[in-house]
N, C-alpha and C positions, 0 to 999 in steps of 0.2 A: 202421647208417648207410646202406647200400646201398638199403633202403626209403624213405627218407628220398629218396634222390635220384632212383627210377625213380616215386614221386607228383609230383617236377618236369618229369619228362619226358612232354611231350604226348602224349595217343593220337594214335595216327595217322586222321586222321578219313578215311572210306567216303570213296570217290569213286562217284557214282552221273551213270549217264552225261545229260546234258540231252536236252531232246526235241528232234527236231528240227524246221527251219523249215517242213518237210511239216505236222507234226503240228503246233506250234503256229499256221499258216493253217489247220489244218481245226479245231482248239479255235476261232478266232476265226469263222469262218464259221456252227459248230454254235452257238455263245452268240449270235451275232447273232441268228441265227434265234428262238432259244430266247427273248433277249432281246424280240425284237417280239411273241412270244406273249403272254408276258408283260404287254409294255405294252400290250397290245389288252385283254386280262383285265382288266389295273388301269384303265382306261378308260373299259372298259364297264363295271364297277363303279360308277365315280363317275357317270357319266351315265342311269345304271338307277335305282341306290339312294341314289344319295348328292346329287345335284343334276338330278333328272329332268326339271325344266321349262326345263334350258338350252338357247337356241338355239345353242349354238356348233358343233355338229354340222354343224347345217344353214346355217352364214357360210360365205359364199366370198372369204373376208378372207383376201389373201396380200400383204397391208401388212408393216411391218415388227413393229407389235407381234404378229401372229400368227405371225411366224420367229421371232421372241422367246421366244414362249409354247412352241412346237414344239422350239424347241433348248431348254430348261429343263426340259420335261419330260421330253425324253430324255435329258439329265443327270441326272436324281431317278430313271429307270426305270434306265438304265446303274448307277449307285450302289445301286442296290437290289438288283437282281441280282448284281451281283458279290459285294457285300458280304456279299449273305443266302448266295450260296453259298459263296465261298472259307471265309466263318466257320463255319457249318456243316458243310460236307463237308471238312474241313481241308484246305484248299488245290486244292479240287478245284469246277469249274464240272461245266455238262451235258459239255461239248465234251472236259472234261480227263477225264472219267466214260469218254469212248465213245473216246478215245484212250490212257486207260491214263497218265495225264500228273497232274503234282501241282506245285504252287505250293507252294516251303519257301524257306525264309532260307538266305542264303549260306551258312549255317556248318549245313547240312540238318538244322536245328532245324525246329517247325511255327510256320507263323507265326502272331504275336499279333494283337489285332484293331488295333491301331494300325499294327500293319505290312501287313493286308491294306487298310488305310482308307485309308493312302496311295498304296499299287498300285492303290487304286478310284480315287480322287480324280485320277491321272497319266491317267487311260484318257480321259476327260474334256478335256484340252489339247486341242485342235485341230490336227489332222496328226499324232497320235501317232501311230498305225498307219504311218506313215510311218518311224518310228523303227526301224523290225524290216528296212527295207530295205540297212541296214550291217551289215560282220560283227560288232558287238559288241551287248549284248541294246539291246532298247527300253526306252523310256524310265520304261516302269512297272515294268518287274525293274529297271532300275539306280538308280532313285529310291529305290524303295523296299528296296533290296538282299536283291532276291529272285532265286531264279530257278524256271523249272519244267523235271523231270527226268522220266523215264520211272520210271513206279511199279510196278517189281517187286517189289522188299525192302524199300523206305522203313522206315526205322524212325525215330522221333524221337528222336536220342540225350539231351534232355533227361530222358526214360521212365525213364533209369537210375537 
C-alpha cells in the first residue's frame, strides 16, 4: 500500500537557477549580431545566385513599400535564426552557446518545436525587447512559458 501512495506523491522537481539580466542582454546583443551575419549571408545568396539581375541593391527607395519589404525580411531572418537554432541546439542560440544559458519549459522539460515556434514568433511583436525592462520575464518566455537558466547540470527530466 505504501508504494501505491509514494508514485502519488510528486518528485520534487530541480530548481536550476535562471540567467540573469546580465546574461540574457549579452545572449540578446551576441544573436543580434550573429543574426545580421546571417542575414547578410542569406542576402547575398539570393542576390548572387538566386535572382542576380535584380536592381534592388542599387534602389534608393526609402518609400514605404521598401520599410515593408526590410521589416519582413527581418522577421523571416529573426524566425530563421531562432527557430534553426533553439531547435537544433535544444534550446541554445550563439549568445546562449557563449553565456553558458539554455531556453527550457517551465516545468525544465526541453522544449518542443511548437513551444520554441511560439517564443520565435513573440520576438517579432514590436517593443518586445522592451518587455525584459520589468521584474517579471518578457514576453517570449511568458508566451510561450519558457524560461532560460544557467546550463550547468540541465538534464531534461522527460530522458527518464
Amino acid at each position: 500500500m505504501e508504494e501505491l501512495l509514494d508514485d502519488n506523491i510528486e518528485k520534487e522537481q530541480k530548481v536550476y537557477p535562471l540567467a540573469s539580466q546580465g546574461d540574457r542582454l549579452t545572449n540578446y546583443f551576441i544573436d543580434y549580431i550573429a543574426m545580421m551575419l546571417f542575414g547578410v549571408v542569406i542576402v547575398l545568396i539570393y542576390f548572387f545566385f538566386i535572382d542576380p539581375d535584380s536592381d534592388y541593391l542599387y534602389e534608393e527607395d526609402t518609400g514605404l513599400k521598401a520599410k515593408l519589404i526590410e521589416y519582413a525580411l527581418g522577421a523571416v531572418i529573426t524566425i530563421m535564426y531562432y527557430l534553426l537554432c533553439e531547435t537544433l541546439f535544444k534550446g541554445k542560440t550563439l549568445g546562449k552557446l557563449i553565456t553558458k544559458t539554455r531556453a527550457i519549459n517551465l516545468d525544465n522539460s526541453k522544449m518542443g518545436f511548437e513551444d520554441t515556434l511560439l517564443r520565435t514568433l513573440c520576438r517579432i511583436i514590436p517593443f518586445e525587447a522592451f518587455s525584459f525592462l520589468g521584474n517579471g520575464p518578457g514576453w517570449h518566455d511568458k508566451f510561450s512559458d519558457t524560461k532560460v537558466i544557467k546550463d550547468r547540470d540541465w538534464v531534461d527530466p522527460t530522458n527518464f
